[in-house]
Steps between C-alpha positions, in 0.01 A plus 500: 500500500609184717280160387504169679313169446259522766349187729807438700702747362377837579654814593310834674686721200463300206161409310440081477441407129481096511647190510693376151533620183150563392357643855792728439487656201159521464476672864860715442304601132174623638708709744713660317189659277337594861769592702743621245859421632808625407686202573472168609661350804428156573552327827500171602646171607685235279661160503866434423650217250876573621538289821796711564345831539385617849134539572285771603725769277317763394649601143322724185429347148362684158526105309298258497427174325240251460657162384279173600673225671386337157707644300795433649456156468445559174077406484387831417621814278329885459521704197471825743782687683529347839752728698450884492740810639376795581805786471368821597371448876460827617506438906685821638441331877618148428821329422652491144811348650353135570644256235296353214260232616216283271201392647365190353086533497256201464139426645655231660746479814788308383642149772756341278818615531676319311313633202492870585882509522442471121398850539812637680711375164255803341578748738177449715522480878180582654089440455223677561159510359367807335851682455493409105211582421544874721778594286308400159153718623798810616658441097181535382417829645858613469506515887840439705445199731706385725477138754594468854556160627652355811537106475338253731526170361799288337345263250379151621213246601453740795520808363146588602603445862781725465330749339243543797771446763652840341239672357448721818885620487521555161164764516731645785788544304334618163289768708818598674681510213224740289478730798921504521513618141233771489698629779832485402 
């Protein structure tokens, strides 16, 4: 079953559960006891932290993160697991051939990019909201989940600007994209 944040972000196939991580897990958690899915697919947009990489690719990810900008400069710690992996994703109609991507998810939108290159140094190139806590809710009910993302923002002051200057495109390209695999 395809998911999506909602407001902004919707899609006519896929079922809006909420901004963030709480919106979203609570929302993914109450549907997966009434609608039952067999897997998880979410879609959505994301912000980049490697100025190199091109924007508005559309890529798949099944890890995710959710390290504070704290913590990185050393102000903060967690005594739970903050990156998760899910294996077994299960998507007969989707690319398994897209290389390994994390998503980095926080409830807030990251502007310094100097500190968020931190993050590339663990592996961590991308951020979007609820993607970390989609993959915990899908480990908890032993479901295969699975993100797509296309980027529309490099990391910077601006970023929100960017981000709605490409926001239209990218809902383009991840619709096209969905509708390109299921058919091919």
């Amino acid at each position: 079953m395809f998911y999506c944040a909602g407001d902004i972000e919707t899609f006519s196939f896929a079922k809006p559960i909420g901004i963030g991580l709480i919106q979203s897990s609570i929302q993914l958690t109450y549907s997966i006891y009434k609608d039952k899915p067999n897997e998880i697919i979410f879609i959505g947009t994301c912000g980049c932290y490697d100025d190199s990489k091109s924007l508005l690719e559309v890529f798949e990810s099944k890890s995710a993160s959710n390290i504070e900008l704290s913590f990185l400069q050393q102000q903060s710690y967690t005594p739970l697991d903050n990156c998760i992996t899910l294996e077994s994703v299960s998507h007969e109609t989707l690319s398994q051939s897209t290389p390994h991507k994390i998503i980095n998810s926080s409830n807030y939108i990251s502007t310094d990019n100097q500190l968020t290159k931190n993050l590339l140094k663990f592996g961590i190139a991308y951020e979007n909201m609820e993607f970390f806590s989609i993959l915990q809710v899908a480990k908890y009910f032993n479901l295969p989940a699975l993100g797509i993302f296309c980027s529309t923002n490099h990391i910077h002051k601006e970023s929100h600007q960017e981000f709605l200057a490409n926001h239209k495109i990218a809902v383009k390209k991840i619709e096209s994209y969905v509708k390109d695999r299921q058919n091919g």
